[in-house]
Legacy VTK file of the C-alpha trace (Angstrom):
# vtk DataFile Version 3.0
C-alpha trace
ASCII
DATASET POLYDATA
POINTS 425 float
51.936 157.723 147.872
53.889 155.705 145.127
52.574 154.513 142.202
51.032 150.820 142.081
52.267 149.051 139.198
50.395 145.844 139.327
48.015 144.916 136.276
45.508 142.134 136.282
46.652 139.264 133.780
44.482 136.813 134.954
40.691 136.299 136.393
39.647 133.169 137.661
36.349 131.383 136.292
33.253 130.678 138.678
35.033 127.580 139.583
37.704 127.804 141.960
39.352 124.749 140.477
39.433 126.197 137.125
41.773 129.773 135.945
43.018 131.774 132.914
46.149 132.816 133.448
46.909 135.757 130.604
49.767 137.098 128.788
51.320 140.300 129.419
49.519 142.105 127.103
46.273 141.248 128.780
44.699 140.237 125.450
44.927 136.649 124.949
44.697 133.819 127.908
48.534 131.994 128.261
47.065 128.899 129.146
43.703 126.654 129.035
41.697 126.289 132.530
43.000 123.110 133.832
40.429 120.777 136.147
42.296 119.946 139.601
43.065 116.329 139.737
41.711 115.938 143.377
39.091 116.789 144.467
39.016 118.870 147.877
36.399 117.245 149.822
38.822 113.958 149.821
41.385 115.699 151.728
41.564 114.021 154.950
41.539 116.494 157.695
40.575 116.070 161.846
37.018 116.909 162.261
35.661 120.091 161.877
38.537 121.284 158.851
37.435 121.524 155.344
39.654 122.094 152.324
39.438 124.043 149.324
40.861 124.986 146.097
41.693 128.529 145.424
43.817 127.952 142.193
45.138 124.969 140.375
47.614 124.976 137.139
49.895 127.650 138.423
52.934 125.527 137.358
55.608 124.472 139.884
54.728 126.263 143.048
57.039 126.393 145.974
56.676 128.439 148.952
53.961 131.186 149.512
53.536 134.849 151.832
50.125 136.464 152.569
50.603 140.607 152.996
47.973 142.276 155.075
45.696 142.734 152.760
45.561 139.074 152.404
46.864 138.820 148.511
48.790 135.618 148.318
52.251 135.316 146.656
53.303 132.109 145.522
57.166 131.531 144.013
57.336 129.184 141.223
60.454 127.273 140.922
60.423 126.955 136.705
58.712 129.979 135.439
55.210 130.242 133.838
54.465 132.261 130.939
57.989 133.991 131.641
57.157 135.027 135.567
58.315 133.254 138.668
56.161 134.721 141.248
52.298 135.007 141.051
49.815 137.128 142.837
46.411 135.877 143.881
44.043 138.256 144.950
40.598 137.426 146.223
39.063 141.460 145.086
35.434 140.920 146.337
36.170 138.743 149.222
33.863 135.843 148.364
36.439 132.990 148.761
37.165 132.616 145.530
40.556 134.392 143.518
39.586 136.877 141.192
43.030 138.434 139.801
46.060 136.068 139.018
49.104 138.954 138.525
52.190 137.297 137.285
56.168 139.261 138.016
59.442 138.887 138.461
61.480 137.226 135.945
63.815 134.528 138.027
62.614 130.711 138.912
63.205 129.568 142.461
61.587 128.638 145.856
61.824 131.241 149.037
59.629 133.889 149.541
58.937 135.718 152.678
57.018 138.383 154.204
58.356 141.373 157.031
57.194 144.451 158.055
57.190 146.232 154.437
59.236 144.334 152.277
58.659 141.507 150.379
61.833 139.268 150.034
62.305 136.335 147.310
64.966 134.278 146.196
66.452 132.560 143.189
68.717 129.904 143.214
72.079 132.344 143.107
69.849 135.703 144.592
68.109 137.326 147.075
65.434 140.644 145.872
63.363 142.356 147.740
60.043 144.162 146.874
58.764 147.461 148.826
55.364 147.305 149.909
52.748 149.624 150.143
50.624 150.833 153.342
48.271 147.719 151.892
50.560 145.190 151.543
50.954 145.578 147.736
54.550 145.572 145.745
54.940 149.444 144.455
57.693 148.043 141.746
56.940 144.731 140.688
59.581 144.971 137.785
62.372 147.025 139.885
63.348 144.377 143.012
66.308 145.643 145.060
69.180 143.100 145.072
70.152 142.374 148.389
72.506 139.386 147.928
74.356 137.852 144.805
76.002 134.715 143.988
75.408 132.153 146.050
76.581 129.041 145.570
74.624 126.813 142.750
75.315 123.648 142.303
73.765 120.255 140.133
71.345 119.080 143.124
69.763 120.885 145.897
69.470 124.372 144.308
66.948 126.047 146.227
67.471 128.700 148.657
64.927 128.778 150.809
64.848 132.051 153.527
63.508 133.189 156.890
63.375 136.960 158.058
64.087 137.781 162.112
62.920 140.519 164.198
66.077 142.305 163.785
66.940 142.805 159.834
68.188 139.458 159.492
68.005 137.293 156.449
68.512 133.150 156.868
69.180 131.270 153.407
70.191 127.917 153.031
72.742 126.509 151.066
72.555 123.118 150.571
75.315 120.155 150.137
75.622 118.951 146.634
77.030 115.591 148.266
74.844 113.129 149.791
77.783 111.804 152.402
80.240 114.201 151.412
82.196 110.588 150.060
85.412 110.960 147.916
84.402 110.296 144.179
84.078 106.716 143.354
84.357 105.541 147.061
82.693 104.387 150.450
84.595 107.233 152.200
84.097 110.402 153.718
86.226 113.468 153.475
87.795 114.113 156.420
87.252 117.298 157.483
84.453 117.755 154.736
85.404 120.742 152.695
81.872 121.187 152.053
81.104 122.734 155.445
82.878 125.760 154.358
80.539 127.027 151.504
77.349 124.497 152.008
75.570 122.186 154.410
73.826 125.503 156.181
71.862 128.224 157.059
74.174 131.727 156.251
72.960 134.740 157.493
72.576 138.374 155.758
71.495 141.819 156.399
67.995 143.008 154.944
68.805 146.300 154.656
72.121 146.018 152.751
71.808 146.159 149.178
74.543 144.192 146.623
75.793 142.013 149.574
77.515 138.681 148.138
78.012 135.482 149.485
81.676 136.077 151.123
79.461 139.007 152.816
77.528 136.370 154.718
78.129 135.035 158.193
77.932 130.900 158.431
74.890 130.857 160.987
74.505 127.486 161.139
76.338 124.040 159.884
76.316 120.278 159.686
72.789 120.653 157.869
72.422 118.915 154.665
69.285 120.525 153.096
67.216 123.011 154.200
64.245 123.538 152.195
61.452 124.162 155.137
62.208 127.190 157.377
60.421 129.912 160.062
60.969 131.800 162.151
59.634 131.391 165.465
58.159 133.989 167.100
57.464 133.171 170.418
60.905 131.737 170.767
62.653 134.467 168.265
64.898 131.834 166.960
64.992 129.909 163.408
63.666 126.518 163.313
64.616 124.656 160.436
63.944 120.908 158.196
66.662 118.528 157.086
66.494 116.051 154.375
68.143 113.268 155.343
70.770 111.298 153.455
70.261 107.925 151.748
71.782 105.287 150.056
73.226 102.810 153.359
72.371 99.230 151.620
73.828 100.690 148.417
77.499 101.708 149.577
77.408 99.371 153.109
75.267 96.278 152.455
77.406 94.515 155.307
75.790 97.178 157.680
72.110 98.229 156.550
69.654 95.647 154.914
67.285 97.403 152.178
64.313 97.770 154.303
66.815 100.014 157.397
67.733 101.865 154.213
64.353 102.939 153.208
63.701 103.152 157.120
67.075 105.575 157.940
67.567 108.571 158.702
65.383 110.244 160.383
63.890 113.835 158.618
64.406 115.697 161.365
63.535 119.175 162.876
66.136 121.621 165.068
66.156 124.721 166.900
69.156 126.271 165.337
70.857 129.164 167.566
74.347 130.760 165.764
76.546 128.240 165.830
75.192 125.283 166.070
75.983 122.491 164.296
73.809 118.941 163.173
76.579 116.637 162.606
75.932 116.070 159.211
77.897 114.238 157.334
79.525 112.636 160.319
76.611 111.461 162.057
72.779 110.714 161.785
69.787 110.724 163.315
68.348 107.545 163.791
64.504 107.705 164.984
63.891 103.642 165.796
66.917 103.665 168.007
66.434 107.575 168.812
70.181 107.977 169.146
72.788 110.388 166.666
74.229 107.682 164.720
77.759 107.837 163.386
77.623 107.890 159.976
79.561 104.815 157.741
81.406 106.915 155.786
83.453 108.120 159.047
83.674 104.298 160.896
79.882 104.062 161.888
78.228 100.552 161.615
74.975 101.316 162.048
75.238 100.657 165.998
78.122 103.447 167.431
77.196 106.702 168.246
78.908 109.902 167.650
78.389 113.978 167.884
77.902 114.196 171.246
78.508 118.147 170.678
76.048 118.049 167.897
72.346 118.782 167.662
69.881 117.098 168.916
66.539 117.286 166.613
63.291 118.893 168.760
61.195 116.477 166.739
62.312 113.452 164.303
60.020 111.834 161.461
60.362 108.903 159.101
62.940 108.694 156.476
62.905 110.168 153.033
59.540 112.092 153.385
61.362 115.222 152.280
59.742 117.926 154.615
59.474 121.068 152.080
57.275 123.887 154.305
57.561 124.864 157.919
54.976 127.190 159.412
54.369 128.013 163.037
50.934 128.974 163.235
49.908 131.846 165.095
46.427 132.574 164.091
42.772 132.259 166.159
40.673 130.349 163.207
41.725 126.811 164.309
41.383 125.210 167.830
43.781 126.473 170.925
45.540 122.947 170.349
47.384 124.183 166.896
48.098 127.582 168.509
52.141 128.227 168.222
52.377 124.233 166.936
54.221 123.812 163.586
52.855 122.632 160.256
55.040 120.577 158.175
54.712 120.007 154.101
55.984 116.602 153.690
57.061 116.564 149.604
56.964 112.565 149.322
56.315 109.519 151.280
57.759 107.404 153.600
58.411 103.492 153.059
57.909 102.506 156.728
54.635 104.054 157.183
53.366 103.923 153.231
52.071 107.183 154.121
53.202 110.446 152.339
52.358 113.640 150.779
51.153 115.186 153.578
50.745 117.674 155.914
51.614 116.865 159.832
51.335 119.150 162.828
53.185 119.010 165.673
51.970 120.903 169.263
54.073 123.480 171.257
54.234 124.702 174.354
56.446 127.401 175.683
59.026 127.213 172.765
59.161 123.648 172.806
56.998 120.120 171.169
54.649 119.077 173.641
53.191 116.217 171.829
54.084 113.434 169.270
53.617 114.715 166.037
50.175 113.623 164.157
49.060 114.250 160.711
47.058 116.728 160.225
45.934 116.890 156.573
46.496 113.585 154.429
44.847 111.671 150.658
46.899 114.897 148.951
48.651 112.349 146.681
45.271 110.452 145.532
46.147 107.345 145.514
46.859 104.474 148.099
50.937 104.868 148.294
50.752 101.036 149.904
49.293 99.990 146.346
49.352 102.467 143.869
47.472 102.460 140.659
48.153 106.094 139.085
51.078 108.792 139.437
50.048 111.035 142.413
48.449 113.614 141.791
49.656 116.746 144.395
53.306 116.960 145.995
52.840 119.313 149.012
55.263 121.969 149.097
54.819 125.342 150.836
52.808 126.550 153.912
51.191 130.325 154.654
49.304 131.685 156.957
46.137 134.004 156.150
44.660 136.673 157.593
41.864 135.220 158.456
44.165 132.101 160.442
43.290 130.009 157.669
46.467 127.364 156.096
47.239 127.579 152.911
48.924 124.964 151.053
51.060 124.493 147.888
51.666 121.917 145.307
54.457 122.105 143.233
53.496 119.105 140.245
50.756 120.719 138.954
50.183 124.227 140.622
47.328 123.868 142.850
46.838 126.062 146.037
44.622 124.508 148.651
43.308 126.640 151.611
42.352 124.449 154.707
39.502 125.965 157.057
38.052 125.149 160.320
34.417 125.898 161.594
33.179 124.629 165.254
30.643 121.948 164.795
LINES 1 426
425 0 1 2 3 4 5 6 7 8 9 10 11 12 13 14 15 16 17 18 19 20 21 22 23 24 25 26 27 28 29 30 31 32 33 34 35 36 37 38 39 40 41 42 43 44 45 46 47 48 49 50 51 52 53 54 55 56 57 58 59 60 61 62 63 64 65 66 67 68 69 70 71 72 73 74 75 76 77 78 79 80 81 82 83 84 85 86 87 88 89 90 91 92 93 94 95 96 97 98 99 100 101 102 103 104 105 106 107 108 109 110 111 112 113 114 115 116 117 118 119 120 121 122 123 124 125 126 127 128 129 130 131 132 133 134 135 136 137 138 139 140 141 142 143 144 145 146 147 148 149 150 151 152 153 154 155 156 157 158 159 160 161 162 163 164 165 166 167 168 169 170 171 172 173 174 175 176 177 178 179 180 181 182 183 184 185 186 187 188 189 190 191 192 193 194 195 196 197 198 199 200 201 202 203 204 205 206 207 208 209 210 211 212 213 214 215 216 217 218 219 220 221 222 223 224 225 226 227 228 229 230 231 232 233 234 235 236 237 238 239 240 241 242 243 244 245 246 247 248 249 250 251 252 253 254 255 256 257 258 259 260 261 262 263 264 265 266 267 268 269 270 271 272 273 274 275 276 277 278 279 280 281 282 283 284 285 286 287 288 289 290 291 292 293 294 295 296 297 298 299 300 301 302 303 304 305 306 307 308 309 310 311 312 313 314 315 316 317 318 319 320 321 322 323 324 325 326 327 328 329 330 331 332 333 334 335 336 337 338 339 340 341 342 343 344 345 346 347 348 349 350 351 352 353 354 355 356 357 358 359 360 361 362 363 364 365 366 367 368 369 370 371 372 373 374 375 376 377 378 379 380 381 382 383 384 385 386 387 388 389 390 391 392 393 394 395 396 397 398 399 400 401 402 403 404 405 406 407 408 409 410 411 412 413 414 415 416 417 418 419 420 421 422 423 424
């Protein structure tokens, strides 16, 4: 058996809300323990859920993988203490995280778990991590490239990725253009010239090291950002997040008052099969009228349809709420209701409903929603968004799974980890 590398550079005080996190050398702590700013019990959750904190303070973290042996790894998008993706290990099993391992020297947001590999992302790469019989990285410090210069831009960096069944990696590259508008105009590009690099889901091999981008096949287009991904299992297909576009009242006041601009377009959620296409930037997706919208930049007025070959979303939620996590949960801990539904991290709020930072659930049933979608775990902000009095105080993020079918949830503003239980009543 190979050597394990890992070290322990942190241990977590009696408080789960509380951690050291410590340097390399293991001799001095990196950072003070750091209270969490909310506290767990005021999570709002359907009855029967509870809601802990495992960790808080672990700087900006994104999306997180369990391994087998239930160790959790969270990426950080800006590293901490010079590492981008932490290790929390609950050792003695009494709910609490004893070890805090920091590795891997690259910022960014995707992370994902299959069969023995551990795969992350940076904003230009893709690495991947062998894991042990256990679950555990062997080389912590010695990733395998798998994929190399993907396109980087000013906005949108992050690459999230999804793994299939059959050694296939999913990574999105997202437009740098809201509308894909010609510089210092109301107008679209026609074709947009974006669609050939961004504004998708490209697809790689897993077991293929030192691929680059022109090595990738275009899975999926039309999609503007991507930052929540999965892969469903029980329909072995990807199902994917869009932010939507903004900005109407600003470039096409005669079309869009302010309030349909805070209102539209829809965040929306698609089955994406190779090939496909969303329509973006022609058309939207507009959830009042629930009708694919042709967008103003190409004609659109806010009435006419268009892509009648494009995408329609499976499920379509309020404007701007910036849906950063997708999980389809497949565990036995919460009630048959959530089995093969999908969890959604929403990263910030929605005018319309003055509700936000949250996580929502929406039910399945044979591959497909059976239900409107609800939320499921709310209050993660702490504040009331309809009349604030203080910054908020968590910005959900990423979803996992554990091995126990509990849901574990990120925050990227100040680190915290929450894990969300259920016990019959």
């Amino acid at each position: 058996m190979k050597r394990i590398y890992f070290r322990t550079i942190g241990l977590m005080s009696a408080l789960a809300v509380a951690n050291i996190v410590w340097a390399n050398n293991g001799n001095a702590p990196a950072s003070a323990p750091k209270k969490a700013t909310v506290d767990a019990a005021a999570i709002k959750l359907p009855a029967g859920f509870s809601a802990s904190i495992l960790t808080t303070d672990l700087g900006a973290a994104r999306h997180m993988a369990v391994s087998k042996n239930g160790d959790i790894y969270v990426k950080l998008s800006k590293l901490k203490d010079g590492k981008g993706i932490y290790r929390l290990r609950d050792a003695n099993k009494d709910g609490k995280i004893d070890e805090i391992t920091g590795f891997g020297d690259y910022p960014g947001t995707g992370i994902f778990i299959k069969n023995n590999y551990l795969y992350a992302s940076s904003n230009s790469d893709v690495f991947r991590y062998e894991l042990n019989d256990k679950g555990e990285v062997i080389q912590p410090d010695q990733p395998e490239k798998i994929v190399s210069g993907l396109r980087v831009k000013e906005r949108d960096q992050s690459k999230s990725i999804a793994v299939d069944n059959q050694s296939m990696i999913y990574v999105n590259i997202a437009s740098d253009n809201d509308a894909c508008r010609q510089a210092g105009t109301g107008k679209g590009l026609m074709p947009c010239p974006l669609l050939d690099s961004a504004a998708g889901i490209w697809q790689f091999h897993t077991n293929r090291l030192n691929q680059t981008y022109t090595d990738g096949v275009r899975f999926a287009t039309g999609l503007k950002n991507v930052v929540g991904l999965d892969w469903n299992t029980k329909t072995n297909s990807l199902f994917v997040m869009q932010h939507g576009r903004g900005k109407f009242h600003d470039f096409y006041p005669e079309y869009y008052t302010p309030k349909q601009s805070a209102e539209l377009p829809a965040e929306t959620m698609y089955e994406v099969k190779k090939g496909a296409d969303a329509g973006w930037p022609y058309i939207y997706y507009d959830h009042i009228q629930k009708k694919k919208i042709l967008a103003p930049e190409y004609g659109g007025d806010g009435k006419k349809t268009g892509g009648e070959k494009a995408l329609n979303p499976v499920v379509a939620f309020p404007a701007h709420m910036a849906p950063n996590g997708l999980l389809f949960y497949t565990g036995t801990m919460f009630p048959e209701k959530y089995r093969n539904g999908a969890f959604i991290a929403f990263h910030s709020k929605s005018d319309e409903l003055q509700k936000g930072y949250l996580v929502a659930f929406v039910p399945f049933k044979n591959g497909k929603p059976s239900g409107a979608w609800e939320i499921f775990g709310d209050n993660f902000a702490g504040i009331d968004l309809a009349k604030p009095t203080g910054p908020v105080q968590h910005r959900p993020c990423g979803l996992a799974q554990g091995t126990d079918g509990s849901l574990y949830v990120s925050d990227d503003l100040n680190g915290t980890i929450f894990r969300i239980a259920y016990k019959k009543k």
